[in-house]
Wavefront OBJ file of the C-alpha trace (Angstrom):
o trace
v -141.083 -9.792 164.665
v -143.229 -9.738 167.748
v -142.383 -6.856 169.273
v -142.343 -4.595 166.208
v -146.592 -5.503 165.633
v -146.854 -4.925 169.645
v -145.369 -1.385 169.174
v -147.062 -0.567 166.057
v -149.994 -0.864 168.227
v -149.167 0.713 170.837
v -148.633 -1.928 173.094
v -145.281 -1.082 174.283
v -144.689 1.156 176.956
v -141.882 3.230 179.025
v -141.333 5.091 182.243
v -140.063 5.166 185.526
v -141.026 1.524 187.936
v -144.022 3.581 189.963
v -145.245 4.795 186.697
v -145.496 1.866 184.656
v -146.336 -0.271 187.908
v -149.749 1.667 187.964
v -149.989 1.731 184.138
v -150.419 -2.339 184.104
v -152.497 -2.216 186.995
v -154.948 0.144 185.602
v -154.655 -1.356 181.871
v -155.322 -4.968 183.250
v -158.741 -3.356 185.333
v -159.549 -1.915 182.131
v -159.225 -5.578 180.486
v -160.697 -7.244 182.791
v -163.549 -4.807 183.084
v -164.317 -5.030 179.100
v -163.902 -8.983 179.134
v -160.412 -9.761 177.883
v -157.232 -11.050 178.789
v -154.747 -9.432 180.154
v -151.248 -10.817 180.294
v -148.425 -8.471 181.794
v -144.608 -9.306 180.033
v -141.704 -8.362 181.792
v -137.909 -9.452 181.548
v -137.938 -11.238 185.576
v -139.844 -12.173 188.717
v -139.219 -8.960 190.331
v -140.488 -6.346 187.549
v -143.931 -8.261 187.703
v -144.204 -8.652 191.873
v -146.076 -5.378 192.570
v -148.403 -5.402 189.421
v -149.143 -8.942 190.697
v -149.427 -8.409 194.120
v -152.078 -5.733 193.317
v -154.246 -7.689 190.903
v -154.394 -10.680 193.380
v -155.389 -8.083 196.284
v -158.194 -6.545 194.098
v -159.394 -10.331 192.984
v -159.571 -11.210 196.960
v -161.335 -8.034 197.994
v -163.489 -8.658 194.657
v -164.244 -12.238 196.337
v -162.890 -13.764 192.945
v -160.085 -15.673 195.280
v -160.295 -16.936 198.285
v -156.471 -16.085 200.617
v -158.052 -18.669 203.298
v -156.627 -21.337 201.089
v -153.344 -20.244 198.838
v -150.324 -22.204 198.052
v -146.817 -20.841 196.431
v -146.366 -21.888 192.846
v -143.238 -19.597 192.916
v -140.837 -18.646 194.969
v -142.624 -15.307 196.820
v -145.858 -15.909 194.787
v -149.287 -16.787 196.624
v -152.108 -18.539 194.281
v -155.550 -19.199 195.417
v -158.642 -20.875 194.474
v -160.048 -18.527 192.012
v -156.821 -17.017 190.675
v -155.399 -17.197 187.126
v -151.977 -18.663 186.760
v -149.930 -18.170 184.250
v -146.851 -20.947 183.675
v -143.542 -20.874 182.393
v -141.210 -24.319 181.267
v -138.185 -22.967 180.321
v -136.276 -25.080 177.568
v -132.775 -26.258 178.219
v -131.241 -23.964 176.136
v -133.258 -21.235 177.882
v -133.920 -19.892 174.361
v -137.626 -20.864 174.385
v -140.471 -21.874 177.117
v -143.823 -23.595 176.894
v -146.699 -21.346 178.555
v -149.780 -22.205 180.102
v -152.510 -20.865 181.613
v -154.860 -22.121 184.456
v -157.090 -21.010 186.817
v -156.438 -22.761 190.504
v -159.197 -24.720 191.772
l 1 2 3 4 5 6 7 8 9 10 11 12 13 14 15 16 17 18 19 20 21 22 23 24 25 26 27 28 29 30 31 32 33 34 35 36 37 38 39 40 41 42 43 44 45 46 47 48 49 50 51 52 53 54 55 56 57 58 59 60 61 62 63 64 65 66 67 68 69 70 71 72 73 74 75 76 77 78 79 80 81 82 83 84 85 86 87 88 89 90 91 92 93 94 95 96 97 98 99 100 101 102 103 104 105
């Protein structure tokens, strides 16, 4: 399974919201800053918000988005030209979902 290989590599992580809130900021700088992806998993909308918030406020001071011109893909999500998006079509069962990722232009 999936989450056994992401464990064995020490992929998984635990702690309190503050702590791992700074954890995935700091790990996707680091990925960023080494040229790789960096995808943050969480179980809802609300557990990725502040990670998100953060990365998208360090692309705009970076001048890798531009806020001028933003739309909401998501309810209390902002996306700009410049930002990476990644999106989520759940299946009717709700079992599975189709991903994809974009950048906005």
């Amino acid at each position: 399974m999936a989450i056994e290989t992401h464990q064995a590599r020490g992929r998984v992580h635990d702690g309190d919201t503050d702590t791992m809130h700074d954890a995935v900021h700091k790990g996707w700088r680091r990925d960023l800053a080494e040229g790789r992806s960096s995808v943050l998993a969480a179980d809802d909308r609300r557990a990725v918000a502040v990670p998100n918030d953060r990365a998208r406020e360090d692309r705009i001071q970076a001048g890798a988005a531009d806020p001028g011109r933003s739309a909401g893909p998501a309810e209390g999500v902002s996306a700009s030209v410049g930002d990476v998006v990644i999106t989520r079509r759940n299946a009717v069962a709700g079992s599975t979902s189709a991903r994809e990722r974009s950048s906005v232009a």
